[in-house]
LUMPA-592147 format. One record per residue: residue number from 1; residue in three letters; y, x, z of N, C-alpha, C in turn. Coordinates in steps of 0.1 Angstrom, whole numbers, padded with zeros to 4 digits. Atoms other than C-alpha are relative to their C-alpha. Layout:
BEGIN
i_aa_n_yy_n_xx_n_zz_ca_yy_ca_xx_ca_zz_c_yy_c_xx_c_zz
NUM_Ala_Y_X_Z_Y_X_Z_Y_X_Z
...
//
This chain:
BEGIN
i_aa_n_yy_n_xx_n_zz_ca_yy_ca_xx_ca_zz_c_yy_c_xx_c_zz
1_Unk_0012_0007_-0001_0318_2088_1216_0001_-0013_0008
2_Unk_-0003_0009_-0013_0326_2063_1248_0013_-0009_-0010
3_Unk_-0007_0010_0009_0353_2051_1223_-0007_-0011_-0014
4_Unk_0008_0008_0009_0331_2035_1199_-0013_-0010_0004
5_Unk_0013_0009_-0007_0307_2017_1222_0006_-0007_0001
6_Unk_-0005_0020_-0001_0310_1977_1217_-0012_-0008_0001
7_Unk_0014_0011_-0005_0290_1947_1223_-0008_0000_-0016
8_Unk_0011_0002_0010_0262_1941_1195_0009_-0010_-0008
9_Unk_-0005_0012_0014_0278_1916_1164_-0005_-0016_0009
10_Unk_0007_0009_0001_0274_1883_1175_-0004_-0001_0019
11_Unk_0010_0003_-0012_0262_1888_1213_0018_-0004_0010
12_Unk_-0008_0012_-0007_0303_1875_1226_0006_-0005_-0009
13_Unk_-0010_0013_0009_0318_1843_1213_0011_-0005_0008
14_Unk_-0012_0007_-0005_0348_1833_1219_0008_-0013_0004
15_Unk_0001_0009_-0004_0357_1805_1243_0004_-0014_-0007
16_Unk_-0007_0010_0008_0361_1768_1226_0015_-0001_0003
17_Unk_-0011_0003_-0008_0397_1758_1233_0002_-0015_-0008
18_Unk_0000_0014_0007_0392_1720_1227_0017_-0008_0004
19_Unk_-0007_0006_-0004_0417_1696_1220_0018_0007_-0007
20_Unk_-0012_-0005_0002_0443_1723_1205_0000_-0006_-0018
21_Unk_-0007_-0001_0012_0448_1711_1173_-0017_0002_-0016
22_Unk_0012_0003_0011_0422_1701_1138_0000_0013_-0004
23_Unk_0009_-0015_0005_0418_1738_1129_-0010_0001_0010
24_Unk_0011_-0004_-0011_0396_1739_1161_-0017_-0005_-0004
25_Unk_0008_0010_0001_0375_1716_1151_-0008_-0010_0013
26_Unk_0001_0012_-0008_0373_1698_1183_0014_-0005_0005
27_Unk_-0011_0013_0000_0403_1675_1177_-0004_-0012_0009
28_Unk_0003_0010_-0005_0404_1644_1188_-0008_-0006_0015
29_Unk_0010_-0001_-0012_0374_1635_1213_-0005_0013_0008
30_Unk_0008_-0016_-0008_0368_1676_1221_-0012_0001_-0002
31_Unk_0013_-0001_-0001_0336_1675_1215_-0010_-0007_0010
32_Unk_0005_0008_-0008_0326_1650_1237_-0007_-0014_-0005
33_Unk_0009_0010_0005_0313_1625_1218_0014_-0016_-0003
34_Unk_-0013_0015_0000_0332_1583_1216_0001_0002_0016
35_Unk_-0003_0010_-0017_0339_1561_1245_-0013_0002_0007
36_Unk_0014_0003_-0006_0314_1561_1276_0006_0004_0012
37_Unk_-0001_-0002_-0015_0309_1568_1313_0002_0019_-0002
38_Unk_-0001_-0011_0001_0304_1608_1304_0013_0011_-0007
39_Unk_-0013_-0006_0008_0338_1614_1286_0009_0005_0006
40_Unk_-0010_-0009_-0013_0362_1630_1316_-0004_0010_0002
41_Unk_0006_-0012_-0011_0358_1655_1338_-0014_0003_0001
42_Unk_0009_-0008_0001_0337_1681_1335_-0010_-0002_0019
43_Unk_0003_0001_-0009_0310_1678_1364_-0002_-0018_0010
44_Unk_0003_0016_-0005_0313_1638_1370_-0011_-0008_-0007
45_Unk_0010_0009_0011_0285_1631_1343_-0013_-0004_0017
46_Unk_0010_0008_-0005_0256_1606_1357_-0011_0010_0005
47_Unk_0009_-0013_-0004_0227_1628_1378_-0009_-0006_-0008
48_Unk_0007_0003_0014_0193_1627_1360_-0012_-0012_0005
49_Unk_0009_0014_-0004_0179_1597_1381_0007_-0009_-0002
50_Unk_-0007_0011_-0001_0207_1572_1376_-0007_-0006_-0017
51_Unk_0008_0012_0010_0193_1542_1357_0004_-0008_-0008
52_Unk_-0009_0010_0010_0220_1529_1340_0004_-0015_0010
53_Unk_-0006_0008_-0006_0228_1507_1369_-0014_-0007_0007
54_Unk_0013_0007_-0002_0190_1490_1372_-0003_0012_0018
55_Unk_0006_-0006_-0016_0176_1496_1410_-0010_0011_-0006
56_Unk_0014_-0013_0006_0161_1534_1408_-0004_-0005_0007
57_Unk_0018_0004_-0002_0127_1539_1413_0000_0003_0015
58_Unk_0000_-0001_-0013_0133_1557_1444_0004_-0006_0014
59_Unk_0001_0013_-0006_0147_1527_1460_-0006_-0016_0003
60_Unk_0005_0011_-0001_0124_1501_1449_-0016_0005_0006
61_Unk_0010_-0001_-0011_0096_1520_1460_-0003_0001_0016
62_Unk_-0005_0004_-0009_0084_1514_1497_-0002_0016_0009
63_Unk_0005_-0015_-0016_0088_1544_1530_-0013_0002_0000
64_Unk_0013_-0002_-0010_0059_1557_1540_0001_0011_0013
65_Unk_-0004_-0014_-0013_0052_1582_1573_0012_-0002_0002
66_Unk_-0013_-0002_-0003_0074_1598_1589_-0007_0015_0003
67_Unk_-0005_-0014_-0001_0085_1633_1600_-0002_-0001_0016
68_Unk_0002_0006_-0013_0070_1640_1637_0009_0015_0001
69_Unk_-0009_-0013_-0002_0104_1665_1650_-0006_0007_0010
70_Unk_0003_-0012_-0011_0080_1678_1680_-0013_0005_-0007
71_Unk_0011_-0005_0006_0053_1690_1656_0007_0016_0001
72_Unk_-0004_-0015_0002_0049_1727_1660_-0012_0004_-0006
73_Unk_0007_-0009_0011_0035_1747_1633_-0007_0013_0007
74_Unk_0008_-0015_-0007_0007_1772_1640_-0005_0006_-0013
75_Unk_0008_-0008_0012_-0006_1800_1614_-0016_-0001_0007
76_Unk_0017_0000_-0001_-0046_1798_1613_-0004_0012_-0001
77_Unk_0007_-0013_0001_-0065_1830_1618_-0015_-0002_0000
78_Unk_0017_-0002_-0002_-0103_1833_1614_-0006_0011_0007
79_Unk_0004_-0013_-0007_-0122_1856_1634_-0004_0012_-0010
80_Unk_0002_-0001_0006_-0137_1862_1603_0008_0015_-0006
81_Unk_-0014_-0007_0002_-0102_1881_1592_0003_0010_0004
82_Unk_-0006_-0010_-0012_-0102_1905_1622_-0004_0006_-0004
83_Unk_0009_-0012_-0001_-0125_1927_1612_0007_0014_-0004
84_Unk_-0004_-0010_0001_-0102_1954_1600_0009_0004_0009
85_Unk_-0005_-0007_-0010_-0090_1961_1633_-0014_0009_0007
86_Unk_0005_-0018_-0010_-0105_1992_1655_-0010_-0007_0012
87_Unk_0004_0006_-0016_-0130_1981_1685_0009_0004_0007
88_Unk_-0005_-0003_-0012_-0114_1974_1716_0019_0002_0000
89_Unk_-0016_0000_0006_-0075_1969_1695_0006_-0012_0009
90_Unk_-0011_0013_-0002_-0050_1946_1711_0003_-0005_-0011
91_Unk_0000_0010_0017_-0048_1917_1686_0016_-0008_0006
92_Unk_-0008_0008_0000_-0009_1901_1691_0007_-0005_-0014
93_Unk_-0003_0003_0017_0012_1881_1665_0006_0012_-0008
94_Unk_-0004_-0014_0006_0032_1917_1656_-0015_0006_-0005
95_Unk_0015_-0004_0004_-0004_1929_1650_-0003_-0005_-0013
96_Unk_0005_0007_0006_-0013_1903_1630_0010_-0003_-0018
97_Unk_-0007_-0002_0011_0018_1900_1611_0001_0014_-0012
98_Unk_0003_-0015_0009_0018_1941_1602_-0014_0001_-0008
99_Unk_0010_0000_0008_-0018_1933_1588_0001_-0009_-0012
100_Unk_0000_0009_0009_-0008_1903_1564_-0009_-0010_0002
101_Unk_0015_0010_-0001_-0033_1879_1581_0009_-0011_0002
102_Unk_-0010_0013_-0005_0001_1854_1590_0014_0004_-0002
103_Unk_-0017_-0007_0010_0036_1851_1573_0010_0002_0011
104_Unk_-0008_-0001_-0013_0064_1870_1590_0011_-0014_0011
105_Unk_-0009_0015_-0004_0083_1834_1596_-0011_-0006_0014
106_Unk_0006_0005_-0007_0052_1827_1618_0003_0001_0016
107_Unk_-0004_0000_-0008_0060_1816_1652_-0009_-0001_0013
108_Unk_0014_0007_-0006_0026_1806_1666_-0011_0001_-0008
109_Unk_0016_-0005_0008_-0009_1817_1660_-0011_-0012_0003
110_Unk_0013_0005_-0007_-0044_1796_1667_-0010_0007_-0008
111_Unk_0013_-0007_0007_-0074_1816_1664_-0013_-0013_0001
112_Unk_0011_0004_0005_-0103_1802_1646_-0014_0003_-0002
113_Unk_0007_-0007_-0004_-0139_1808_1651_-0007_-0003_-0009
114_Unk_0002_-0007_0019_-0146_1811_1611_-0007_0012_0002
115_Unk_0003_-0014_0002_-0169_1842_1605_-0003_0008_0015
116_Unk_0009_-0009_-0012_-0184_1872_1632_0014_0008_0006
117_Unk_-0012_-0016_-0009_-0160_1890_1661_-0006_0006_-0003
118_Unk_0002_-0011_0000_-0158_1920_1661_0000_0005_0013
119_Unk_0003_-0005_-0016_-0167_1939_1692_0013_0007_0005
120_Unk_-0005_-0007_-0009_-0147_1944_1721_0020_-0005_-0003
121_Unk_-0013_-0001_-0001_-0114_1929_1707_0012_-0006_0013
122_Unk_-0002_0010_-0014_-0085_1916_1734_0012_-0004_-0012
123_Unk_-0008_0008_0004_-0066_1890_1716_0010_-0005_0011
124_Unk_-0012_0004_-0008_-0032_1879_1729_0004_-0013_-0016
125_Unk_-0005_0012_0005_-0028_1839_1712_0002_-0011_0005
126_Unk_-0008_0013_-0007_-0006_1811_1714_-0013_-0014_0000
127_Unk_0010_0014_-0003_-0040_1783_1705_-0014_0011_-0001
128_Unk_0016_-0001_0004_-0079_1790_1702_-0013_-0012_0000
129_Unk_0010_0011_-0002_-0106_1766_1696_-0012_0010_0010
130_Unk_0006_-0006_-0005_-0131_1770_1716_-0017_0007_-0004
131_Unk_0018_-0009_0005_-0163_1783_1698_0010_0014_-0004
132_Unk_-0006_-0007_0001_-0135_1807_1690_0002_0013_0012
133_Unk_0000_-0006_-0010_-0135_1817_1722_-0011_0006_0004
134_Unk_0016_-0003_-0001_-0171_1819_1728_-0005_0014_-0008
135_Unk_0005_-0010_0008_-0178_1840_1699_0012_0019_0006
136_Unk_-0008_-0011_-0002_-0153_1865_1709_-0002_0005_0017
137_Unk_0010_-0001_-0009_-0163_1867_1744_-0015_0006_-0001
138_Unk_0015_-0004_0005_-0198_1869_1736_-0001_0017_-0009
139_Unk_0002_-0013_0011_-0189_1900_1714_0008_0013_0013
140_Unk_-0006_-0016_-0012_-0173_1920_1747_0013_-0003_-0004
141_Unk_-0015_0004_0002_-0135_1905_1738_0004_-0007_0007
142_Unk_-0011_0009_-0007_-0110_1890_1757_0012_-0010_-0005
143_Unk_-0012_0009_0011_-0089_1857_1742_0010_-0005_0012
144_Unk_-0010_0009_-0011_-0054_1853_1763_0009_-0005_-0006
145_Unk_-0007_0006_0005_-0036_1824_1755_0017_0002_0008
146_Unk_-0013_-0006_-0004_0001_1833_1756_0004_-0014_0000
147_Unk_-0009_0015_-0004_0026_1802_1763_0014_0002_-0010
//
């Protein structure tokens, strides 16, 4: 049984071997076409922005911005969001992450005061606006901004 098992008709071909000789049928040029910049080495062909020599686009167009390297990225939370935690839950980013409310890459939270606390939560976050804070307060919760 195990001796008779092969690949399907047709599903391997057998590798070109250019250049050996007019039975192959890639004599001469290999299959590579005439004369030109593309005819060598495999892997030296032109990438797929080169312009034929004309200034690419990506150099004639002008900079804009820039890249600010002390920007630090915060995940956004809504209060809105909380509500499937428990009154009276410690809210930190592990919290937040095990719920899906902020991707595990996240490094930094700011709570947002989007939508109703929930009563009695104690938030542990890195930013909070402050109606954010209000609202959650106001609802018997505690927001401590971690550092």
């Amino acid at each position: 049984m195990l001796n008779q098992l092969a690949p399907r008709p047709g599903a391997r071909q057998k590798r070109k071997r250019a250049a050996r000789g007019s039975g192959t049928g890639l004599q001469k040029s290999a299959g590579r076409g005439g004369k030109g910049q593309g005819k060598n080495s495999r892997g030296n062909e032109t990438p797929n922005y080169f312009e034929g020599g004309q200034m690419p686009l990506v150099r004639r167009l002008p900079k804009r911005g820039f890249t600010n390297v002390h920007r630090k990225p915060y995940e956004t939370v809504n209060l809105g969001a909380l509500e499937g935690f428990a009154a009276g839950a410690e809210i930190d980013l592990a919290a937040l992450i095990a719920k899906g409310l902020v991707r595990r890459s996240a490094t930094q939270v700011k709570l947002l005061g989007e939508g109703d606390a929930p009563q009695g939560l104690k938030l542990k976050v890195h930013r909070a606006s402050e109606s954010a804070i209000a609202k959650v307060q106001g609802a018997g919760g505690s927001v401590e901004i971690v550092a």
